[in-house]
Every structure is written in C-alpha cells, then in structure tokens.
C-alpha positions as CSV (number, residue, x, y, z in Angstrom):
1,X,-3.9,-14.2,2.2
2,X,-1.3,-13.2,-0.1
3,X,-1.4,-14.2,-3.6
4,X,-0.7,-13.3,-7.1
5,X,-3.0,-10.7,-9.0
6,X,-6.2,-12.1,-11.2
7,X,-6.7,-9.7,-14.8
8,X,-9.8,-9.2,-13.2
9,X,-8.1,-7.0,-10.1
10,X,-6.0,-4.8,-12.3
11,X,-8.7,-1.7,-11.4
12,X,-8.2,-2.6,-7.7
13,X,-4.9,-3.0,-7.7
14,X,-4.2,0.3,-9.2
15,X,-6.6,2.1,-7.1
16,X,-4.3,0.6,-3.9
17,X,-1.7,2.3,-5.6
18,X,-3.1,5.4,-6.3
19,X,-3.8,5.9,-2.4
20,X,-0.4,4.7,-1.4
21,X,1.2,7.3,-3.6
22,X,-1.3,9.9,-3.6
23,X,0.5,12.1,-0.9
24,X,4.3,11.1,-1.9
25,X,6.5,14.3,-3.2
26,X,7.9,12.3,-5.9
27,X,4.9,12.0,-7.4
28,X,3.6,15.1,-6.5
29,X,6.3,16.2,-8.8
30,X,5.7,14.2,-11.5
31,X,2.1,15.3,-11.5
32,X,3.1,18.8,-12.3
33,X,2.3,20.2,-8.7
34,X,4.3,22.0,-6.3
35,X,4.0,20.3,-3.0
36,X,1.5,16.7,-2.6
37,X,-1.8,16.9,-1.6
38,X,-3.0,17.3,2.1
39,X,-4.5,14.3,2.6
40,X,-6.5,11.0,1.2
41,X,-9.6,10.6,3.4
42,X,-12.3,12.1,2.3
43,X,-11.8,13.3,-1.5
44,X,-14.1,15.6,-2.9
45,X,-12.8,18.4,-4.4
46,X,-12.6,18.2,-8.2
47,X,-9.1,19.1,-8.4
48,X,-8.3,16.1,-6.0
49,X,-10.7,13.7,-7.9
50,X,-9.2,14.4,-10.9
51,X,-5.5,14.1,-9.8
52,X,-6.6,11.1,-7.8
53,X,-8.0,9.5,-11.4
54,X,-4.9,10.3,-13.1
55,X,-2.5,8.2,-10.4
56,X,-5.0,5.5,-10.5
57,X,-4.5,5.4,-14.5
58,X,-0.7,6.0,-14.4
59,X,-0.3,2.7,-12.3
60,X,-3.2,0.8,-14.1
61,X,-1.1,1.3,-16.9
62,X,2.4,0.4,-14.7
63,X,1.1,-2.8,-13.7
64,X,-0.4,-4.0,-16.8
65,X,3.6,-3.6,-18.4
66,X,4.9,-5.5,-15.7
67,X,2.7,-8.3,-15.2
68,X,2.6,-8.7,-19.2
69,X,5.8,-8.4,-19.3
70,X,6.5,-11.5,-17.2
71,X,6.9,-9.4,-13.5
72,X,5.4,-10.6,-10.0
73,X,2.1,-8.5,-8.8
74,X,1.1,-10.1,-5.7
75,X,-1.7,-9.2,-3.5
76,X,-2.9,-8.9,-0.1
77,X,-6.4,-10.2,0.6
78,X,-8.6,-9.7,3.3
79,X,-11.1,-12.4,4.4
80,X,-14.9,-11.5,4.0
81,X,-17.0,-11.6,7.1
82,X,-18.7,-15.1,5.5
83,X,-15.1,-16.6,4.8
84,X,-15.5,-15.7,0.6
85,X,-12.2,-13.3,0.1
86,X,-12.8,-9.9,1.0
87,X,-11.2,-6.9,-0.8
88,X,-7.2,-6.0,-1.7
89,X,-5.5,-4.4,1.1
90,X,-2.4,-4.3,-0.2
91,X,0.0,-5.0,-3.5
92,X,3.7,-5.3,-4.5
93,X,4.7,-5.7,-8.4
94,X,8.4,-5.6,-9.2
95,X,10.3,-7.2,-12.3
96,X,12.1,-10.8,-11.7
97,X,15.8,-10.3,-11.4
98,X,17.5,-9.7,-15.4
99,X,13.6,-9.0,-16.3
100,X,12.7,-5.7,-18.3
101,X,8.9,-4.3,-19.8
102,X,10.7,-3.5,-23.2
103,X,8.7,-4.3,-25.8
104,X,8.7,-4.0,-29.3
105,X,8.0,-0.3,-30.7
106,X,5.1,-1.0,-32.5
107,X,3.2,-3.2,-30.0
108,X,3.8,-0.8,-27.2
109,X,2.2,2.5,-29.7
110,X,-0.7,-0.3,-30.1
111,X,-1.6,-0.9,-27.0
112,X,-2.1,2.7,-26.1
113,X,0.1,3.0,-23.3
114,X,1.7,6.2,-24.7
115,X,-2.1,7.7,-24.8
116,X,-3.2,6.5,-21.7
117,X,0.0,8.1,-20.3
118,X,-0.3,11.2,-21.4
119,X,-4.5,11.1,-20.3
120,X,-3.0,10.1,-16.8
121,X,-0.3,12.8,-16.7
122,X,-1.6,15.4,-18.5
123,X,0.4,18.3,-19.3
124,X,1.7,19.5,-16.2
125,X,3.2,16.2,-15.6
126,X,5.9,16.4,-18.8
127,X,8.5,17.2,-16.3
128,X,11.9,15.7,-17.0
C-alpha cells in the first residue's frame, strides 16, 4: 500500500534512504570518501556503521525540510503476515511543483538542522 508518511516513520523512512544511497558515488563523494562502499548486507565494521549513521541522519534531516515545508513523502507499505501493516519498503519525497524548503534564517539555525548537518557529514564531507 502506498501512502503518505506518519511523523512517527521519519526514523524509518530515513533509514530506507540511507540503504538506497549508501553505495551511490555521489554520495560517496559527498561523504568525503574516495570510491562508495562495497556493499550494504551485512554491516559491521565500525567505519561502515558509522558512515551508514551519518546518511541515515543527513536524510532524516532532508525529509523533515521537505515534508515541513509542505513537499509529498509517500511510502511503500508491506502487509504484515496478520493483515496489520508491515514495515516501509520503500519511499519517494519530492517538493510540489513552484514549492521550495526556504525558511526563515532564524527558524532554520533553531531547529538545528545546520548542527545535525554537520554531525551527519562530518568533516570530510565539506566538499564543494
């Protein structure tokens, strides 16, 4: 079933996008390293953890600006074995056509975004 995101799935939803972008060069990039990781299976080194915590909090963030800021996030349900909704397999956010996430200055610095962008990019990831 497809449907538009609940508050309550922001952590979910980011975490679907952190897997879908975890491998992609662009983000790679972004990320401050020099080629994407190998793979998104079975994540256990530290490194991989840590990079994989920092996507999931760079799109937390993403999708929190665009569905306060009057964008779709829909999701992608899967039915439970006992016909209660099961877990998101999938999501899409994009802005409405004409639609931006500018926001005034000083509600933007007060809602920590700029922090928790910089926590979820870290140093390395200051490239232009």
């Amino acid at each position: 079933m497809i449907r538009g995101m609940q508050n309550a799935e922001l952590d979910d939803i980011a975490e679907v996008f952190a897997k879908a972008f975890y491998q992609d060069p662009n983000t790679a990039y972004f990320f401050g390293l020099e080629q994407p990781p190998p793979c998104v299976g079975n994540i256990t080194h530290s490194s991989e953890l840590r990079l994989l915590r920092r996507i999931r909090w760079y799109h937390r963030i993403l999708v929190n600006m665009i569905h306060s800021g009057g964008g779709e996030v829909d999701v992608l349900v899967t039915p439970a074995e006992d016909g209660e909704l099961g877990y998101i397999a999938g999501t899409a956010a994009w802005l409405k056509p004409g639609g931006d996430m500018n926001s005034p200055v000083m509600k933007v610095l007060l809602s920590g975004i700029p922090v928790g962008l910089l926590y979820s990019l870290g140093l390395g990831g200051l490239k232009a």
